[in-house]
N, C-alpha and C positions, 0 to 999 in steps of 0.2 A: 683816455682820461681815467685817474681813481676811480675808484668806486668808493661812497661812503658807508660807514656800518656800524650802528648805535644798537648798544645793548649786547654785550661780550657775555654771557652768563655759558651754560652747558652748551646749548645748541647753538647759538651766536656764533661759542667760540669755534665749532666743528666745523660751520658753516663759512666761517671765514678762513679756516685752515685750506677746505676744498677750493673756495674761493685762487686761497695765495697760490696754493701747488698746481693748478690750471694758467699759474701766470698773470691773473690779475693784480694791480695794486690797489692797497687797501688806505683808507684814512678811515681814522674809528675814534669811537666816544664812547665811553661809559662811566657810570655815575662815581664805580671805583677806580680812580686811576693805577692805583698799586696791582692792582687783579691782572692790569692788561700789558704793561710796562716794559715785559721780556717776551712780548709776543712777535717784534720785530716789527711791526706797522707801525705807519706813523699815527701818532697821538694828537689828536684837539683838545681844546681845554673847553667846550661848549659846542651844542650842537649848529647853534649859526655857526662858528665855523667852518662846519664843514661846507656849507656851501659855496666858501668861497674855493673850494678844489673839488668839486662832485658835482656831477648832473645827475646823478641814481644813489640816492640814499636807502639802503635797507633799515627798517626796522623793526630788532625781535628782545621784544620786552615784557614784561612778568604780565601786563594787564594793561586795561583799557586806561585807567588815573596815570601808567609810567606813560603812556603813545599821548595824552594831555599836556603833561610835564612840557615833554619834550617839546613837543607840539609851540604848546601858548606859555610856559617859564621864562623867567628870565632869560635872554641869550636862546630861545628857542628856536626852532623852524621856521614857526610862522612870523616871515616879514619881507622885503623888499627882495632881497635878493633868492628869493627861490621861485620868485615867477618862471618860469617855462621849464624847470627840473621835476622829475618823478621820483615820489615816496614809495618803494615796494614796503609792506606791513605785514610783516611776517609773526606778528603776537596774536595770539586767540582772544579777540578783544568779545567785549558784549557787543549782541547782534543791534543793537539801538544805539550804543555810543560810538558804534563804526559809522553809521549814517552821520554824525558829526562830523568827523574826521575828514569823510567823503568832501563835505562843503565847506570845511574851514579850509582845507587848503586847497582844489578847484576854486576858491572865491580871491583866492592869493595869483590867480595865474597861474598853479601849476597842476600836475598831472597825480593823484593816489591811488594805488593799487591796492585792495582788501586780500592781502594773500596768505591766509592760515596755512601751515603745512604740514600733513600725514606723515607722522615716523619722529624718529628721535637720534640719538647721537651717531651712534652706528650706521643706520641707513646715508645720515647728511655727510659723515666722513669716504663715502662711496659714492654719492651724489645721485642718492637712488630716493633722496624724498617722492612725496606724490605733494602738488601746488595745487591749491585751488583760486583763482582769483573771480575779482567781481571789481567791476572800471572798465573804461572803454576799452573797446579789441584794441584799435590804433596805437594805445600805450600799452597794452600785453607784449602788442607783435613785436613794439619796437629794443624792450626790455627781453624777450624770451632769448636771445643767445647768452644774456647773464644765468637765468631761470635754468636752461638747459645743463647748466654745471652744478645744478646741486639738486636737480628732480630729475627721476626717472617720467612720470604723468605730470602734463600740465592740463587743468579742465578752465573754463571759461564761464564762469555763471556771470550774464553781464549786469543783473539787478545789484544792485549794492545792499550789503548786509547777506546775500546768498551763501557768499564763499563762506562768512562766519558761522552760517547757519547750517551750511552742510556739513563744516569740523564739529560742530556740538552735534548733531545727527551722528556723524561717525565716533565720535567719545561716548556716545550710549552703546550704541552697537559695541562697540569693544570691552566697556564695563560689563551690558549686559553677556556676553560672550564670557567674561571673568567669572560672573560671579557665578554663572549654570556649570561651569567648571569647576569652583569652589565645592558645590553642591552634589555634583557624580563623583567627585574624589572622595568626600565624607560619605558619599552614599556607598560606594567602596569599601572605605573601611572600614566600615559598620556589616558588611557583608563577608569581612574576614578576607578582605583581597589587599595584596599589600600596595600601599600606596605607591611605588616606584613604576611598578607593573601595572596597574591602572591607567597613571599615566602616560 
């Protein structure tokens, strides 16, 4: 069966590239149809759609208000027919509005995966993401031969709001790691060393 996939932006789109050239088929949504057009998947005109051809919807969207949109908008996810399919959630949502997410659609019948992921266009076009999820094991396991095509690490934190919680834990880490670099490069320069060679 397709696989569904809402939210085409940078890494969406990399993500469904790795996706197609592994052989998967794709049905997709996003908010701009013209952006995705000549991508060769098939196009929906609304995210209930895709329900009716997906039992695994990926979603990777700018923020926790886009995963609502979709969610509870018009034509959205949440309604009859997504009883017993699973939402992978691939957007770095707030750790408090994922605990929603969590319950509005388990309360629908179906299965949501909190899955923020480590890396960006380059890594997802090699399929060497790192996944963090948070939701039952039972739907990780059953979903991880998709997961396995576009993450090198998959981790399991099964408290919900975790997964979200350890991407903002590792976006410090990495900021703070930025900016002490910032800081030995200018201290460099100031020591008459040239910045290429510092670096």
């Amino acid at each position: 069966m397709a696989i569904g996939f809402i939210g085409l932006g940078n890494l969406g789109t990399a993500i469904t590239t790795r996706l197609s050239q592994l052989g998967e088929t794709l049905v997709v949504y996003n908010r701009n149809i013209e952006k995705i057009k000549d991508l060769g998947y098939e196009i929906v005109s609304s995210p209930k759609e895709i329900l009716q051809k997906c039992d695994v919807i990926f979603l990777c969207l700018f923020d926790s208000e886009a995963v609502k949109q979709i969610l509870t908008g018009d034509n959205g996810l949440l309604c009859e027919e997504l009883k017993g399919k699973t939402i992978i959630d691939l957007t770095t949502n707030h750790y408090e509005d994922v605990l929603e997410f969590h319950k509005l659609v388990n309360d629908f019948g179906a299965n949501y995966l909190e899955n923020p992921v480590f890396g960006s266009v380059a890594p997802a076009l090699k399929g060497e993401l790192t996944v963090v999820s948070s939701g039952k094991i039972e739907v990780l396991e059953a979903v991880k031969p998709i997961l396995e095509k576009i993450a090198k690490e998959i981790f399991h934190l099964p408290v919900p709001s975790s997964a979200t919680k350890m991407k903002l834990i590792n976006n410090l880490c990495l900021g703070s790691f930025m900016a002490t670099l910032a800081e030995c490069t200018a201290l460099a320069e100031s020591c008459e060393i040239p910045k290429a060679k510092a670096l």
